[in-house]
C-alpha positions in Angstrom: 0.0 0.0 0.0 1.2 3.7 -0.7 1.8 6.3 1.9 -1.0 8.1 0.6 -3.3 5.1 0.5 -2.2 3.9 4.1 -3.0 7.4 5.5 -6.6 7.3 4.0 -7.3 4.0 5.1 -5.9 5.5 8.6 -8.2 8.2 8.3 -11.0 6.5 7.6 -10.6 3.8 10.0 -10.3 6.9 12.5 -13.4 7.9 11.3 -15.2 5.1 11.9 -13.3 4.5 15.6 -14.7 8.0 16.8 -18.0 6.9 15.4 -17.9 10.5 13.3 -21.4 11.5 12.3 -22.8 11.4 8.5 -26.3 12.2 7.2 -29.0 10.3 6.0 -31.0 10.9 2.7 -32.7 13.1 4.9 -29.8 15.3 6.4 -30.0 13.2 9.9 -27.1 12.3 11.6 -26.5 8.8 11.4 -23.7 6.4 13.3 -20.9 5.2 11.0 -20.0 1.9 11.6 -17.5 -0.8 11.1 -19.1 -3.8 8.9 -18.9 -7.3 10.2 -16.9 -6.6 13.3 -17.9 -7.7 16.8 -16.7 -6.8 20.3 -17.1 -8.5 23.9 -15.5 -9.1 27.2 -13.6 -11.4 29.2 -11.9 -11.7 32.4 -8.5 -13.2 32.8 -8.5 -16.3 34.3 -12.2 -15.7 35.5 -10.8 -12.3 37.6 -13.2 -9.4 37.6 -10.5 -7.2 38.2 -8.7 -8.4 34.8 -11.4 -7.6 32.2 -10.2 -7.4 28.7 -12.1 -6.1 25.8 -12.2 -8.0 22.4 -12.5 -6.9 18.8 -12.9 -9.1 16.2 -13.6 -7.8 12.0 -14.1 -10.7 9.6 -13.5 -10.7 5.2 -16.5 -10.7 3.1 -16.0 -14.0 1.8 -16.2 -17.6 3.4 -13.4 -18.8 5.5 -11.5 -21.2 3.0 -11.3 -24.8 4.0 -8.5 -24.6 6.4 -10.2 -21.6 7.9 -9.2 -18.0 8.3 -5.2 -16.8 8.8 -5.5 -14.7 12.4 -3.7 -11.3 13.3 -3.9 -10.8 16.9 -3.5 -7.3 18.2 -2.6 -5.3 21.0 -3.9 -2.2 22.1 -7.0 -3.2 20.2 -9.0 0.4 21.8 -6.2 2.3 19.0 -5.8 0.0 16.2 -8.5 -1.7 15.6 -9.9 0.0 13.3 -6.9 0.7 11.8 -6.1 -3.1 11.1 -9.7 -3.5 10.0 -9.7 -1.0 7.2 -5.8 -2.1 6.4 -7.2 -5.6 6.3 -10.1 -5.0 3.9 -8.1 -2.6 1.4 -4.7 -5.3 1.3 -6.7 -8.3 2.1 -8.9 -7.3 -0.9 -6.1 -7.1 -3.3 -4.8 -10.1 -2.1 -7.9 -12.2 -2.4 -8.0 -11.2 -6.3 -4.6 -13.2 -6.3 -5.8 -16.1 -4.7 -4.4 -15.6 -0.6 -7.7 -15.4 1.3 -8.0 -12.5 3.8 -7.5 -12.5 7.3 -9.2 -12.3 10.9 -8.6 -9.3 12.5 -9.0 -9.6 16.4 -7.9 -7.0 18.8 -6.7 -6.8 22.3 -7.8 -4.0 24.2 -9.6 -2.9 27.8 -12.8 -1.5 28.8 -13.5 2.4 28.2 -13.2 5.1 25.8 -9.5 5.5 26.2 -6.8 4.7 23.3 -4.5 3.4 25.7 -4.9 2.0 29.8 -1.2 2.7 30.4 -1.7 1.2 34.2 -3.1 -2.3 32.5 -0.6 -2.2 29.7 2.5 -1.8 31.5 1.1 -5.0 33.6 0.0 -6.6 30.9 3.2 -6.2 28.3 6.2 -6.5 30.3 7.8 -9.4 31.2 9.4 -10.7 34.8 12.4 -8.7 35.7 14.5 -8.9 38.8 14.1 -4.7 40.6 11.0 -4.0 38.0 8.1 -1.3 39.3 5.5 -2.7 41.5 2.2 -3.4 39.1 4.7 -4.5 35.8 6.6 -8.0 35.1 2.6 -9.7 34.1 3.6 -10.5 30.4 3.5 -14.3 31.7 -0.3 -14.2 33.2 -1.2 -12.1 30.0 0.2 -14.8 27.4 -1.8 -17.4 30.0 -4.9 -15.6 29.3 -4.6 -15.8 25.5 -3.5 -19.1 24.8 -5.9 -20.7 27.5 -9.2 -18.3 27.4 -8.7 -15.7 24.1 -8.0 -18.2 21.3 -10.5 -21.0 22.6 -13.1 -18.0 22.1 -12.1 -17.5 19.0 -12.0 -20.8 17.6 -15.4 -21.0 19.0 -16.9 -18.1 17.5 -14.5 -18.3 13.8 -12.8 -21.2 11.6 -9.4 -20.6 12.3 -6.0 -21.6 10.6 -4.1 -22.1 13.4 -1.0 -22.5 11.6 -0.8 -18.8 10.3 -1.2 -16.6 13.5 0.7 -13.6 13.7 1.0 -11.7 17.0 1.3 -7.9 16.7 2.6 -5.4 19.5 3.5 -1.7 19.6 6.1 0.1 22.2 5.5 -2.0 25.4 3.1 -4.6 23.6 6.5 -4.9 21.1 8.1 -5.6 23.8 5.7 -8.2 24.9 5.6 -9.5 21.5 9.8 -10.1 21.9 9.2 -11.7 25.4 6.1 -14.6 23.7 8.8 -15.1 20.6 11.3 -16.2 23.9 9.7 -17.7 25.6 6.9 -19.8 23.6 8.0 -19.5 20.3 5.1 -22.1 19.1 2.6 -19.6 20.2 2.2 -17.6 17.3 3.7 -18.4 13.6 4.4 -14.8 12.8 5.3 -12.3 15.2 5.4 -8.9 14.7 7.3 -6.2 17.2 6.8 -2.5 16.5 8.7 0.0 18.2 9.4 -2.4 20.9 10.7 -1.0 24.6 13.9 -2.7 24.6 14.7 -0.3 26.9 12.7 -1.0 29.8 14.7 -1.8 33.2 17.8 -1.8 31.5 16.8 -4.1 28.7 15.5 -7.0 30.8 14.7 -8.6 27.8 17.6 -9.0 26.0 18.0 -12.0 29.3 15.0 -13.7 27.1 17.3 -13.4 24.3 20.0 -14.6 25.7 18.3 -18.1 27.0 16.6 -18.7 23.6 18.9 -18.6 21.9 21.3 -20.6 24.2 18.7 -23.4 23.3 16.2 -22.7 20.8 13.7 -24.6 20.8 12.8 -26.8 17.6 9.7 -24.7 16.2 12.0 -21.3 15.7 13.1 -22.8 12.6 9.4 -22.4 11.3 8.8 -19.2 12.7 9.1 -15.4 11.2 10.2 -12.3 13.1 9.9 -8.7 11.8 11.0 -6.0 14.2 9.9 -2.4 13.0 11.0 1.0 14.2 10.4 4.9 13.0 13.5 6.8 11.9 12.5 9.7 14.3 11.5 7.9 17.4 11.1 9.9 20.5 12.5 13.1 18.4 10.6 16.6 19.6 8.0 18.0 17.3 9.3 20.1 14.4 9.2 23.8 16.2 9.2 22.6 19.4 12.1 24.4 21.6 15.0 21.9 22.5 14.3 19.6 25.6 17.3 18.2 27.2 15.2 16.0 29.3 13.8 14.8 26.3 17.2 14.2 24.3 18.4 12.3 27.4 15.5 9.5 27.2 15.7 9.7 23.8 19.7 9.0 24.1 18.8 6.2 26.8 16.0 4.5 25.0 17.8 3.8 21.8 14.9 2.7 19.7 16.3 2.2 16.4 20.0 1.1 17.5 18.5 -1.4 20.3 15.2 -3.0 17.3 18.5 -2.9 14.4 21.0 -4.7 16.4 18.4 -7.2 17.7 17.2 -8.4 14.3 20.8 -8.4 13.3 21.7 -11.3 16.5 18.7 -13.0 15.2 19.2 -13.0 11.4 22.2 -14.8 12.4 20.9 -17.8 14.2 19.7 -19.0 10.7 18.9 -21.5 9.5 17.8 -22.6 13.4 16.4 -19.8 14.3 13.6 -17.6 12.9 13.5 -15.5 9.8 13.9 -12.0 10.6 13.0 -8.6 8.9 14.0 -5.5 10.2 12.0 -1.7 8.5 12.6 1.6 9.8 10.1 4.0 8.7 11.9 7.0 7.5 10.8 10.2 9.1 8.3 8.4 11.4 8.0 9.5 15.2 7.5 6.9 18.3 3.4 7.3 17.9 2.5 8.6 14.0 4.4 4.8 13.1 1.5 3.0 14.3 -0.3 3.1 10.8 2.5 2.4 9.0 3.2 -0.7 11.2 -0.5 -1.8 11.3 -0.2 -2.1 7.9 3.3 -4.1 7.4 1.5 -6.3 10.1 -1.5 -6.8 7.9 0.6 -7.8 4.9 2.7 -10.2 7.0 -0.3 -11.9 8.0 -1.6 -12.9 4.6 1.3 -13.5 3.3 1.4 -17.5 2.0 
């Protein structure tokens, strides 16, 4: 997809999220809406204080014999809409060709907001010795969608279970690293955008180190991209220099720590998984997300 196609199917899938007024025939407002999509709750491990709300958008067309690819989201209250529009402008094309669409479902929380930053930095990061209080529940989280999330969907959708792709932005990247890690034969395709290698002094890069002292036998069959914008964390254009800002920005390292992570990886081949690495030139830590939505979308239906 172009830039300029990806930012209108952004726009419109903003649209849509914000539930933005039209008119009828007869100049009344009327909701606009996402076709064939769904949404519902569940609880973690049956724990009212864990509720997490799902989004699901299906393709026009039947589910093919072996059922539907999967891309599985996080932050599902922001991109879901996003994916969905990505997913019926790409998945279109590619159906035309012969490679059926895919299943959209989203991750997300209950309530209006894009982002629950308390839940998500519980949710998305993984164990770490000295971490905050109320982070380090990556482990519960991955719990919750293998044992309670994908049951549901299998129930409600026919599912190809051997082309799910897991996609994750900034902390949820960072999750997404930590599931590759530690059960590799979770997800077929994973998918880490902007990920927080960063956080407490780049716990993760433990995870690395113990899979790929012993990898386990289903890397081989799995696919990695790690994405990043070329301007992540940089001040606005106009904004008035921040030197608090240039020091996280020096500390986070989001494009040297997401390069030189796919490059250790590329190199475990052919054991390991195949690995991709994109920076997105010009692209800030939060106006990447389309972009990435929609390299996630097109490594989900790829064959």
């Amino acid at each position: 997809m172009t830039r300029r196609g990806l930012l209108g199917a952004a726009a419109a899938a903003v649209a849509a999220d914000l539930m933005t007024c039209g008119s009828s025939a007869a100049g009344e407002p009327v909701a606009v809406t996402l076709p064939r999509t769904v949404q519902w709750d569940m609880t973690a491990g049956g724990d009212p204080a864990r509720p997490h709300r799902l989004f699901a958008s299906w393709p026009e067309t039947p589910p093919p014999p072996e059922g539907w690819p999967v891309l599985y989201l996080l932050d599902g209250n922001s991109v879901f809409g996003t994916a969905t529009e990505a997913m019926r402008v790409v998945g279109g094309h590619g159906a035309a060709a012969g490679i059926p669409p895919a299943l959209v479902v989203a991750i997300g929380y209950p309530g209006d907001k894009p982002f629950d930053q308390m839940r998500r930095a519980r949710d998305y990061t993984p164990p770490a010795a000295g971490a905050p209080s109320g982070t380090g529940g990556a482990d519960a989280f991955l719990d919750f969608i293998e044992n309670n999330l994908k049951p549901e969907v299998e129930r409600r959708f026919r599912v190809d279970r051997g082309r799910q792709t897991l996609f994750g932005h900034s902390y949820g990247g960072l999750f997404v690293l930590h599931a590759l890690f530690t059960r590799c034969a979770a997800f077929q395709r994973y998918v880490a955008a902007s990920p927080s290698i960063w956080w407490q002094d780049r716990a993760i890069l433990d995870g690395e180190r113990r899979f790929t002292a012993a990898l386990p036998p289903a890397a081989a069959g799995r696919s990695l991209l790690v994405t990043v914008g070329g301007n992540e964390l940089q001040a606005p254009p106009g904004e008035p220099p921040d030197p608090a800002r240039e020091e996280r920005r020096r500390k986070a390292r989001m494009e040297g720590n997401a390069r030189e992570l796919a490059e250790r990886l590329t190199a475990l081949a052919p054991r390991g998984p195949a690995v991709g690495f994109v920076s997105f030139v010009g692209e800030t830590h939060g106006s990447v997300i389309p972009a990435a939505v929609s390299r996630a979308v097109a490594v989900a239906l790829r064959r």
